[in-house]
N, C-alpha and C positions, 0 to 999 in steps of 0.2 A: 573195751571192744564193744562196738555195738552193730547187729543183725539188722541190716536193711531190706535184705530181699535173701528169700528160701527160696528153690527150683528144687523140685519132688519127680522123681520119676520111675516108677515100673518097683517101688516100693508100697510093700502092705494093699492100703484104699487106694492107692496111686496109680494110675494104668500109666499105660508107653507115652500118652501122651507127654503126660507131666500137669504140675499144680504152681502157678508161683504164687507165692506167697508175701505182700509186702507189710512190713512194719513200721508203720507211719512216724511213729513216735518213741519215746525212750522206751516207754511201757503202754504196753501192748496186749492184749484178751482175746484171748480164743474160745470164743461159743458160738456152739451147735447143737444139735441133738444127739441124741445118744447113739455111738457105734457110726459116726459121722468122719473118724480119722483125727480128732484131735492128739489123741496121743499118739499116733504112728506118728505126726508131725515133732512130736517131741524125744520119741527114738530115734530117728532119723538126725534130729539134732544130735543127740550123745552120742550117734555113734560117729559123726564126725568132729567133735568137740569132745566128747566125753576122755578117761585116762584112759581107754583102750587105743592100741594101735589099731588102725582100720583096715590094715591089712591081715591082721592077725584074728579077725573077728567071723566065726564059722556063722552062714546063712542057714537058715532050713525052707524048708518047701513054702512054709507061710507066711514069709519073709516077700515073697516076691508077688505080685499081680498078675494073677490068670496065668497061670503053670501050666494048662494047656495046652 
């Protein structure tokens, strides 16, 4: 399997608009500066890919963008 393009939205660093994401190549590097969302990008991955069902996976308040 390989990940061509990620679409992010109203998750973590992510607001309503959204974020796409694409991966050009087999392998791929994600750098930023610190508290920039690299790793929300990569829960986001597990939790659509990871062994949990995604339906079954409980959100909390900091889970989502501007809760306001």
């Amino acid at each position: 399997m390989k990940i061509t393009k990620l679409i992010i939205k109203n998750y973590r660093s992510f607001d309503s608009v959204g974020q796409e994401i694409v991966f050009p190549t087999f392998h791929s590097a994600l750098v930023g500066k610190n508290n920039s969302g690299k790793t929300n990008i990569f829960k986001a991955l597990d939790i659509m890919l990871g062994n949990k069902n995604p339906s079954y996976i409980k959100f909390n308040e900091n889970d989502y963008f501007n809760i306001d």
